[in-house]
C-alpha positions in Angstrom: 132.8 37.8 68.8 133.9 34.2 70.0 138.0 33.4 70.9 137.4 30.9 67.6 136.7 33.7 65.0 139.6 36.3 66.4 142.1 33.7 66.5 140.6 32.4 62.9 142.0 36.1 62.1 145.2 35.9 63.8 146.2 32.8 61.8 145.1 34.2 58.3 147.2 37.5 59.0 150.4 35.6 60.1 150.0 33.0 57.2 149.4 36.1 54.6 152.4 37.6 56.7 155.0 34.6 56.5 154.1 33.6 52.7 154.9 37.0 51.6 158.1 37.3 53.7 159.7 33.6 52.7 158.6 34.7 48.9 160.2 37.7 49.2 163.7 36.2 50.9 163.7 33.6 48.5 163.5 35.6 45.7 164.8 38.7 46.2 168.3 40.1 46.4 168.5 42.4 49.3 167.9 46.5 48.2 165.9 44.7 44.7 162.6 46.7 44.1 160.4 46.1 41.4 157.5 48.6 40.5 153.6 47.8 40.3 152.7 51.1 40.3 153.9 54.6 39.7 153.1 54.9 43.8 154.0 51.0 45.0 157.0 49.1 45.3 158.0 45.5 46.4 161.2 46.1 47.8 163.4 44.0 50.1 165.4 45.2 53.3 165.8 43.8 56.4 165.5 45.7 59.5 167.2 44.5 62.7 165.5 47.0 65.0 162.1 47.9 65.8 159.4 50.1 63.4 161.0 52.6 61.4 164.6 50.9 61.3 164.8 52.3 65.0 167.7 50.3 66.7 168.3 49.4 70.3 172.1 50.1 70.7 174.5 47.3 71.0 173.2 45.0 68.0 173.1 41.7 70.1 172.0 42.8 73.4 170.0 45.3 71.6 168.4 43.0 69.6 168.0 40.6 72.6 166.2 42.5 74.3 163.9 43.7 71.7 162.9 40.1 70.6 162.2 39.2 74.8 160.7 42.4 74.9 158.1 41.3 71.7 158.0 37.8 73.2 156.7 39.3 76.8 154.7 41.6 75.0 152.7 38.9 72.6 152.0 37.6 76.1 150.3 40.3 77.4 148.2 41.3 74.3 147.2 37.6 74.4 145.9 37.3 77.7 143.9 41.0 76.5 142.6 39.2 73.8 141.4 36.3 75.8 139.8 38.4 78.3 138.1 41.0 76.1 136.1 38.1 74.3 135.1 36.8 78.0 134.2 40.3 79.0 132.4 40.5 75.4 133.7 43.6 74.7 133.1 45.3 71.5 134.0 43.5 68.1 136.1 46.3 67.0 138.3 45.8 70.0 138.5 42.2 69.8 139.4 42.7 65.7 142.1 45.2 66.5 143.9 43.4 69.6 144.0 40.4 67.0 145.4 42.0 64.4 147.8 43.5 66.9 148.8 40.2 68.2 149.1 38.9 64.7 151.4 41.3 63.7 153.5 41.3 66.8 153.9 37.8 66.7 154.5 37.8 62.9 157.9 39.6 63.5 159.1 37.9 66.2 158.5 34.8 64.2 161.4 36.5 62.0 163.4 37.4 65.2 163.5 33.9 66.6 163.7 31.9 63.5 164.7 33.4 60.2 168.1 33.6 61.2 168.5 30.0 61.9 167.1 29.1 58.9 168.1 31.6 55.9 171.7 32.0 54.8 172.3 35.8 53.9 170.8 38.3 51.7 172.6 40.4 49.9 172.7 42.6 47.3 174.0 40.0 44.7 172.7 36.8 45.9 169.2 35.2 47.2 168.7 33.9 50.3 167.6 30.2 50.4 167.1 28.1 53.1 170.2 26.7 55.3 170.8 25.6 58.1 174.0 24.5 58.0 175.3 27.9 56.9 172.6 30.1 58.8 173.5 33.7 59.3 172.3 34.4 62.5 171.6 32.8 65.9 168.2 31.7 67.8 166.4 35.6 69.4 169.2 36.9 66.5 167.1 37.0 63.1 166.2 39.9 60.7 162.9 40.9 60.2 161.8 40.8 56.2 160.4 44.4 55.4 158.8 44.5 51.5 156.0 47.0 51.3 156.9 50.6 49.8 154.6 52.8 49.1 156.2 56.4 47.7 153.4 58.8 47.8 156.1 61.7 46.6 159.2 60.3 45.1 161.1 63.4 43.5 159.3 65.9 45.2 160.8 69.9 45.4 160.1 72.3 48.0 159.3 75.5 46.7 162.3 77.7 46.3 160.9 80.6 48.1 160.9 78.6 51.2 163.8 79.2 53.4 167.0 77.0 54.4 164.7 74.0 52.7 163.8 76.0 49.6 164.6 73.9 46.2 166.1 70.9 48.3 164.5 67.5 47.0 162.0 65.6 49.3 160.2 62.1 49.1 156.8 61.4 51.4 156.1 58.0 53.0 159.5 56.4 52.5 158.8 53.9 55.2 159.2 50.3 54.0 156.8 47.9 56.1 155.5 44.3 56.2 152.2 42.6 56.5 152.4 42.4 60.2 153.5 46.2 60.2 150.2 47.0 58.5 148.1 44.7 60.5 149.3 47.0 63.8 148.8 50.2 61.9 144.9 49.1 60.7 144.2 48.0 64.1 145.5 51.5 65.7 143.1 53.0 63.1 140.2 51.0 64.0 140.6 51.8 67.6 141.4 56.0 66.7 138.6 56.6 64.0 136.3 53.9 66.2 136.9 55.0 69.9 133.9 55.0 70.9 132.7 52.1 69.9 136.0 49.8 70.6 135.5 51.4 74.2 131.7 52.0 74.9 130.9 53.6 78.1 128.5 51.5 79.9 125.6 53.0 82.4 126.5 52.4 85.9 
């Protein structure tokens, strides 16, 4: 696969990725969900740590180093991406390290920017774009989380389990973006694909 064609998919994935999340702040209230289906939300949060709402303590040095930590790392895969299309390494390797890069870089474009650019969210009010009244700093911003699929909303466990027995449960309540799922297809590719993403070659 040429540099041209996995950077042609790095492009489309953040473009998909930063349409969806400017829609979404613009015209959303933060916590609003609306239902397509029985099994798929839209719903807007905003995380300010890392996958999974997982937070660095100390939000602004936490969140510093998180967003130099994606910065470095956006580096790294980029220079793995570059050098697996010179090596001609397999196309599913080259597909996932670009959808990895796309995604990485598709929240720390939310990390660096968004809060220089939005005014808040919140629960009664939509975010437009300001800069005179931004709500955060520059390495400071939110990242826009919209994508809710709840497999098992009002679930039970059976009563005859014990300590859990009767308590309510929900599966999959994880709320993710486009550039979340981009990282999450492209660990697929390379777990269900190993062997071809990493072909062993004859000495």
């Amino acid at each position: 696969m040429s540099l041209k064609k996995a950077y042609l998919i790095v492009i489309l994935v953040l473009l998909v990725d930063q349409i969806s999340k400017i829609y979404i702040k613009t015209h959303f209230r933060l916590g609003e969900a609306k239902e397509v289906f029985s099994w798929f939300y839209i719903q807007f949060i905003e995380n300010d740590g890392m996958a999974w709402g997982t937070e660095i303590p100390g939000w602004l040095g936490g969140k510093l180093t998180l967003t130099l930590f994606r910065i470095l790392a956006v580096g790294g895969i980029g220079w793995w991406l570059w050098d697996s299309v010179k090596k001609k390494q397999s196309p599913y390797l080259i597909v996932s390290i670009a959808l990895i890069l796309a995604g990485a870089f598709g929240n720390i474009i939310d990390s660096v920017l968004y809060g220089l650019i939005f005014d808040h969210s919140l629960p009664g009010k939509v975010a437009t774009f300001d800069t005179a009244n931004h709500y955060g700093t520059f390495l400071h911003g939110k990242v826009v989380d919209m994508l809710y699929f709840p497999i098992i909303k009002d679930g039970h466990f059976p009563t005859w389990l014990p300590i859990i027995g009767g308590k309510e449960f929900s599966f999959f309540n994880a709320i993710f973006n486009v550039a979340d799922a981009a990282i999450s297809v492209a660990v697929g590719i390379l777990i269900v694909f190993n062997k071809k993403a990493f072909p062993k070659h004859e000495a």
